[in-house]
C-alpha positions as CSV (number, residue, x, y, z in Angstrom):
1,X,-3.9,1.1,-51.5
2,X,-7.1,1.0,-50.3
3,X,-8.6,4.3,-48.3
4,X,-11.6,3.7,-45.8
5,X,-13.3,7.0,-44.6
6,X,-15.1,6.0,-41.0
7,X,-12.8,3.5,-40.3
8,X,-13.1,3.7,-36.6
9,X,-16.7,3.1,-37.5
10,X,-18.8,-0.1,-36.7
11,X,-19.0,-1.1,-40.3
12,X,-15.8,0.1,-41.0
13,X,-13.8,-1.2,-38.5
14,X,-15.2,-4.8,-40.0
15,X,-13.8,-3.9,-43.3
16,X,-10.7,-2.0,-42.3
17,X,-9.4,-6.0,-40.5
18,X,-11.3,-7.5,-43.2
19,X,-9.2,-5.5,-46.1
20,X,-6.1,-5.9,-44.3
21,X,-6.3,-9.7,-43.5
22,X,-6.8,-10.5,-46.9
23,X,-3.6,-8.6,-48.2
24,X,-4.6,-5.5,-49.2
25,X,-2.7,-1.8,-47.4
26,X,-5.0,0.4,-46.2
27,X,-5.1,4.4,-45.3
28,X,-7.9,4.7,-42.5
29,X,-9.0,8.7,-41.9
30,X,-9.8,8.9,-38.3
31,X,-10.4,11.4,-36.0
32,X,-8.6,10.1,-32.9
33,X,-5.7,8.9,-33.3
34,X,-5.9,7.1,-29.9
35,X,-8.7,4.9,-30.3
36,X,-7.3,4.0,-33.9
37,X,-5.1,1.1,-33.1
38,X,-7.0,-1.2,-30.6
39,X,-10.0,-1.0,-32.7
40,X,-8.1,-1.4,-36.9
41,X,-5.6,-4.0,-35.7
42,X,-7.2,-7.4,-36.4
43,X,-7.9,-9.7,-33.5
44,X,-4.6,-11.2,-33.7
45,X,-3.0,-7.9,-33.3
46,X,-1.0,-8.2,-36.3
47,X,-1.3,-6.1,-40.0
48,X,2.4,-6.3,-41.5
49,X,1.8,-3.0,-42.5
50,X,-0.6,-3.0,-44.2
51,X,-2.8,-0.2,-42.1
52,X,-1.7,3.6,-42.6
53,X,-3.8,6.2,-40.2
54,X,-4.8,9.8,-41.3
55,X,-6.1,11.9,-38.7
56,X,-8.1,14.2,-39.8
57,X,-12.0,15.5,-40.4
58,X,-13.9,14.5,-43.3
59,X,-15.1,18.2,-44.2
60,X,-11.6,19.3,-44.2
61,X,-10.2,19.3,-47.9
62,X,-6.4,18.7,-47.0
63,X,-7.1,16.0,-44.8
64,X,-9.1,14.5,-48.0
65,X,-6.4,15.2,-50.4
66,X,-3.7,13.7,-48.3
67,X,-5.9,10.1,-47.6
68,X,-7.1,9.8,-51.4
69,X,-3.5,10.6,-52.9
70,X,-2.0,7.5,-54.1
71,X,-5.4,5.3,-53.8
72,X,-7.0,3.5,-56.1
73,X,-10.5,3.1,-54.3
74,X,-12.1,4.6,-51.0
75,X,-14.7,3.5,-48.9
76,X,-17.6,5.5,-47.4
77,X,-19.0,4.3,-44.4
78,X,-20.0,7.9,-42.5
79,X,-23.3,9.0,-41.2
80,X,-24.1,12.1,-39.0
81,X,-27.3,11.4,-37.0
82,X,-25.5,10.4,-33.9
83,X,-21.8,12.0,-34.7
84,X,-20.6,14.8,-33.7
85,X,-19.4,17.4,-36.5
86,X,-17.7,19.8,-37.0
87,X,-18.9,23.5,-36.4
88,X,-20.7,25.4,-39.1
89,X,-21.2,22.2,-41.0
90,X,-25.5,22.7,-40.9
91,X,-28.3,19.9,-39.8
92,X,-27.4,16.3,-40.2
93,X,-28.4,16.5,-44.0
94,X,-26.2,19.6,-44.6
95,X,-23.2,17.9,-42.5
96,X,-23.2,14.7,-44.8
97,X,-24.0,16.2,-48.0
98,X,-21.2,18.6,-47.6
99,X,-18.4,16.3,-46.5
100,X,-19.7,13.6,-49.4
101,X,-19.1,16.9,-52.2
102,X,-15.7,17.4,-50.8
103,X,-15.2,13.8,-51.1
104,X,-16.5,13.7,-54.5
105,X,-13.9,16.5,-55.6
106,X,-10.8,14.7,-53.5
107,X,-11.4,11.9,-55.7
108,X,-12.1,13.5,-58.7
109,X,-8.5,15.4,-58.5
110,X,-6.6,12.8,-56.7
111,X,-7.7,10.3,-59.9
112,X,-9.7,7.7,-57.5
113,X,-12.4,6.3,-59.6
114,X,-13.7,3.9,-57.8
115,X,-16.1,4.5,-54.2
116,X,-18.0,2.3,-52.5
117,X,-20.5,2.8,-49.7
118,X,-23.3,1.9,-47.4
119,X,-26.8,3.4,-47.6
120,X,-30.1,2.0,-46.3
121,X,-32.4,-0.1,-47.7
122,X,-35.6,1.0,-49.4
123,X,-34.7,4.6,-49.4
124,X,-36.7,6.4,-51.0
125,X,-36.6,10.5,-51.9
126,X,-40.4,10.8,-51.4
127,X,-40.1,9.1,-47.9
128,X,-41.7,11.1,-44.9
129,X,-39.1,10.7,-42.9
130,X,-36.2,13.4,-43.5
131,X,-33.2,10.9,-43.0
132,X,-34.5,8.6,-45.0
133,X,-35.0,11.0,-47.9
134,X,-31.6,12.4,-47.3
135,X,-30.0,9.2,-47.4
136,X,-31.8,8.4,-51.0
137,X,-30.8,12.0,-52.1
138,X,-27.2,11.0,-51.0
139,X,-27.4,7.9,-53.3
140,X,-28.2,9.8,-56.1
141,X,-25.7,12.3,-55.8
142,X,-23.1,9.7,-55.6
143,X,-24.4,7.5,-58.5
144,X,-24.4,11.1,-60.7
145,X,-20.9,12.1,-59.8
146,X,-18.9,10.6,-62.7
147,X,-17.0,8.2,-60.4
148,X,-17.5,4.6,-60.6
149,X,-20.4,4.3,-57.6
150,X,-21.9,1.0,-55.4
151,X,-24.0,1.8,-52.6
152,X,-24.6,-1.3,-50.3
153,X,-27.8,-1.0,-49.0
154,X,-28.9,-3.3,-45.7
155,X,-31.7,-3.0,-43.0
156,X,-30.5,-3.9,-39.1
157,X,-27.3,-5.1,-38.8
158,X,-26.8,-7.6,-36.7
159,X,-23.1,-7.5,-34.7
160,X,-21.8,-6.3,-32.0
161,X,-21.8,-2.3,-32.2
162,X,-24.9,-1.7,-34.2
163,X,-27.1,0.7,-32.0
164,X,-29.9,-1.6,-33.4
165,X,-28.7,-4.7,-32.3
166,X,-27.5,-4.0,-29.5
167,X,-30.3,-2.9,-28.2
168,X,-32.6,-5.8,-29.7
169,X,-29.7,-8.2,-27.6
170,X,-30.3,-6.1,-24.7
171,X,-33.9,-6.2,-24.8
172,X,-34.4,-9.8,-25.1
173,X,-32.4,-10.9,-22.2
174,X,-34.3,-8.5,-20.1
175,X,-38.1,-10.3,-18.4
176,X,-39.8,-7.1,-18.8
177,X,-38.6,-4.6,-21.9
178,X,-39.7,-0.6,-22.8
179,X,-39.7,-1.2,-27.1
180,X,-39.3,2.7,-28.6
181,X,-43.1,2.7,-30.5
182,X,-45.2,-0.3,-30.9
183,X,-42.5,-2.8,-32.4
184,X,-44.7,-3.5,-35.3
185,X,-42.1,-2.2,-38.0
186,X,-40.5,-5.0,-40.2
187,X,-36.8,-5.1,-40.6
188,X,-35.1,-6.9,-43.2
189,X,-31.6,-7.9,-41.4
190,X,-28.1,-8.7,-42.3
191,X,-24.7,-10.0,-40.6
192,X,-22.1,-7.9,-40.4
193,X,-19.9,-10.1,-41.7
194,X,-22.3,-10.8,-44.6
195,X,-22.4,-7.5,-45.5
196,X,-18.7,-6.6,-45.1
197,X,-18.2,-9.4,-47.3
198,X,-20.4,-7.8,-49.9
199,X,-18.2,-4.6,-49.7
200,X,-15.3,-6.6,-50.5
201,X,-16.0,-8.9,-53.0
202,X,-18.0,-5.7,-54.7
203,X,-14.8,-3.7,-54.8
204,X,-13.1,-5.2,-58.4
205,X,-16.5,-6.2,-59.6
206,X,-17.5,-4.5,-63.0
207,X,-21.2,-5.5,-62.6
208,X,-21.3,-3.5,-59.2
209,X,-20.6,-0.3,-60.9
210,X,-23.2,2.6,-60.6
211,X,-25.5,0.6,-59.0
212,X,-27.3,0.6,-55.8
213,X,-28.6,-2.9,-54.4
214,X,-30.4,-4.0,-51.4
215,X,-28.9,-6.3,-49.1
216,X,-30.3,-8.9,-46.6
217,X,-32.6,-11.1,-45.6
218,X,-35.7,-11.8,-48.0
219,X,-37.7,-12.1,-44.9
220,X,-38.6,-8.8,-42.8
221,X,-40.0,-10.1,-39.6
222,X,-41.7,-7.5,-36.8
223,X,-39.3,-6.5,-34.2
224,X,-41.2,-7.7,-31.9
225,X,-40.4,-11.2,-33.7
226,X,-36.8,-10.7,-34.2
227,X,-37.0,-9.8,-30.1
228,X,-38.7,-13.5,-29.4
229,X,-36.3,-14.9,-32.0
230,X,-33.3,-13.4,-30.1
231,X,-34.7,-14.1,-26.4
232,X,-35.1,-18.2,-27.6
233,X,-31.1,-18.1,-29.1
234,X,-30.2,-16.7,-25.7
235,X,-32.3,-19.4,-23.7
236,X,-34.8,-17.3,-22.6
237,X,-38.9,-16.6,-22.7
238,X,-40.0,-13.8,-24.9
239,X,-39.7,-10.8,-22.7
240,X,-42.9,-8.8,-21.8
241,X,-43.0,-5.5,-23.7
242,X,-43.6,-2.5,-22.9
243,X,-43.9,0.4,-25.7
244,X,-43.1,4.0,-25.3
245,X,-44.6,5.9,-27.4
246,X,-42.5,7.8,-30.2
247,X,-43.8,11.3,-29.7
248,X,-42.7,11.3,-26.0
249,X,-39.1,10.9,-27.4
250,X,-39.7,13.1,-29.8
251,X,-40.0,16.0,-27.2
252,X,-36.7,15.4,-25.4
253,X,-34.3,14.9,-29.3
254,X,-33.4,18.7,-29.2
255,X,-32.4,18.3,-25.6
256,X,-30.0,15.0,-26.6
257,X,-28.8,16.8,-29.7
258,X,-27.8,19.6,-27.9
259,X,-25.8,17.6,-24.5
260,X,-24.4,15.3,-27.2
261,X,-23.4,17.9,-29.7
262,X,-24.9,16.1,-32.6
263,X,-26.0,17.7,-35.4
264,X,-29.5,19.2,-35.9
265,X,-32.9,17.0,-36.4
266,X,-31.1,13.9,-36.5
267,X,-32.0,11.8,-33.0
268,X,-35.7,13.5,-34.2
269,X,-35.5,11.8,-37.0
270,X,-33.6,8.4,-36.2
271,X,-36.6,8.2,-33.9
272,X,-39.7,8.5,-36.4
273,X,-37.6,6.0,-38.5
274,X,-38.1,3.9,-35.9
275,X,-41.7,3.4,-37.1
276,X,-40.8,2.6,-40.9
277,X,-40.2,-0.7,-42.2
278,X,-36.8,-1.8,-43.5
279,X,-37.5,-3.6,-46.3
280,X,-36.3,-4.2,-49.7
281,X,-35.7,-6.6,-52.5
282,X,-32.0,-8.1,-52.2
283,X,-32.9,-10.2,-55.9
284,X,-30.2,-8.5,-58.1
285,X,-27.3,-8.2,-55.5
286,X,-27.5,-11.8,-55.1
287,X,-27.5,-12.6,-58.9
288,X,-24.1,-10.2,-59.1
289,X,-22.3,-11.5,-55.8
290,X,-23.9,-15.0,-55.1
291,X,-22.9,-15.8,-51.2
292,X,-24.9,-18.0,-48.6
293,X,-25.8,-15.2,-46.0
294,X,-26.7,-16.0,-42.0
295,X,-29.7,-16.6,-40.5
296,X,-31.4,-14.1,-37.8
297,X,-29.9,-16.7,-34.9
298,X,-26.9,-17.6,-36.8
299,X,-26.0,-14.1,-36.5
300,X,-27.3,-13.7,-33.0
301,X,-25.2,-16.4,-31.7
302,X,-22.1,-15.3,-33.7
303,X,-22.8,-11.9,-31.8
304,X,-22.8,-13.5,-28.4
C-alpha cells in the first residue's frame, strides 16, 4: 500500500489515478472528505478498491500514524504558500517544515522507508528569495533524515490546475494581457503527465534513492515566449502585453494572506519568485529514468 499526502492536490491527484490504474491500493490523507471522491476516482470512475481515504491534517501526529501504518512508501506532494493551515503552525516556512518533521517521525516509527516528493528546480539555500531557500532547506532535511529520499524537482507545470499554467493558457487567448513583472524570467517546463510518470517509475528504483534531480525541459524559454508559443497552439496572435510591476503586488500580499487565511509571507514571496528563472540541468534524471518527455505545445494541446 501506497500512501499519498496531498492527494486532493494538483500533482497528486495525477498520481493518486495514476497509482491506482496501474494496480497499486492507495491511502490518500485529505482534508475534505467531500471533495475526495470526484477528484481520486480515475476518469472512468472506477478503482476496485484500490483507493482508501484518511481525513485528517498533515500537522496532526494521529492522523499521520494512522495513514503510514501498514505502508510501505508515502508520497509528499504539500506546499503551504497558497494553503491554508492550521493555527499556530508559523509562516509558510514554519508550517511546512513542521508538518515534514512530523512526517519524518510517522515514518520513522511506522517502518516506512521509502518517501518520495516534489521540490523545485534550481533551489538553492543561498537564493534571495525566502521560498525558494525554504524549499532547498526542505530538500536537505529530507535527504538527511535516514529514510530512503527522491525529491522530483520540475519548473512550470504544464496541466490543467497548475496556477502557472493556467494562467499562461489564460493569458494567451486573451488580445491584450497584464503579465505579473516584465515576463523576462526563463522557465524550464514539464507535463504533468511526464512528471507523474517520473514519480512512479522512481518509486522501486534503487538509483533514485537519496537523490534530488531536476526534471524538464533542457530549454528554458522567456515567458513571454512560452505565452507566443501557447497563443499560436490555440490559433491565435501573440497577445499584447502589458506588465505590472511586482512591487505593486507586493503591497497588497499581507491583505490576500490575511482574506485567504494563508500562512505568513508566502503570496509575498510566490510573487518575487515570479522574477527568478526556473532553470536547471535535467542530465542525470534522464540517464536514471530514460522517458521521451512532451514538448511545450504537445503539452498545451493535451491541456486543451
Amino acid at each position: 500500500m501506497i500512501a499519498v499526502i496531498g492527494a486532493t492536490g494538483f500533482i497528486g491527484t495525477h498520481l493518486t489515478r495514476a497509482l491506482t490504474a496501474s494496480g497499486r491500493t492507495v491511502r490518500a490523507l485529505v482534508r475534505d472528505a467531500g471533495r475526495a471522491p470526484a477528484r481520486l476516482t480515475d476518469p472512468a470512475g472506477q478503482t476496485d478498491g484500490r483507493l482508501d481515504v484518511v481525513v485528517g491534517d498533515m500537522h496532526d501526529p494521529a492522523t499521520l500514524a494512522t495513514l503510514l501504518t501498514g505502508a510501505r512508501a508515502t508520497y509528499v506532494l504539500v506546499q503551504t504558500v497558497t494553503s491554508p493551515q492550521a493555527a499556530g503552525t508559523g509562516d509558510f516556512a514554519e508550517a511546512e517544515r513542521r508538518a515534514l518533521a512530523r512526517i519524518v517521525a510517522a515514518a520513522h516509527a511506522a517502518g516506512v522507508s521509502r518517501l518520495l516528493t516534489v521540490g523545485l528546480i534550481g533551489a538553492s539555500r543561498h537564493a534571495p528569495n525566502a521560498w525558494v531557500r525554504a524549499r532547498a532547506d526542505n530538500d536537505a532535511f529530507l535527504l538527511d533524515s535516514g529514510l530512503e529520499v527522491t525529491v522530483l524537482r520540475p519548473g512550470l507545470v504544464a496541466g490543467v490546475g497548475s496556477v502557472g499554467f493556467d494562467r499562461l493558457l489564460a493569458a494567451a487567448g486573451r488580445t491584450l494581457t497584464a503579465v505579473h513583472g516584465r515576463g523576462h524570467q526563463r522557465w524550464s517546463y514539464i507535463a504533468v503527465d511526464d512528471l507523474v510518470g517520473y514519480l512512479v517509475d522512481a518509486l522501486d528504483e534503487v538509483a533514485t534513492y537519496r537523490r534530488a534531480f531536476d526534471v524538464g525541459s533542457a530549454e528554458a524559454p522567456t515567458y513571454r515566449e512560452l505565452l507566443s508559443r501557447t497563443a499560436a497552439v490555440l490559433g491565435r496572435p501573440t497577445p499584447l502585453v502589458i506588465p505590472v510591476p511586482l512591487p505593486l503586488l507586493r503591497t497588497l500580499a499581507p491583505l490576500v494572506e490575511r482574506r485567504r487565511r494563508l500562512p505568513r509571507g508566502g503570496i509575498r514571496s510566490a510573487l518575487d519568485h515570479l522574477a527568478d528563472d526556473l532553470a536547471g540541468d535535467p542530465t542525470a534524471i534522464r540517464t536514471v529514468l530514460p522517458r521521451p518527455l512532451l514538448t511545450w505545445e504537445a503539452a498545451v494541446r493535451r491541456a486543451t
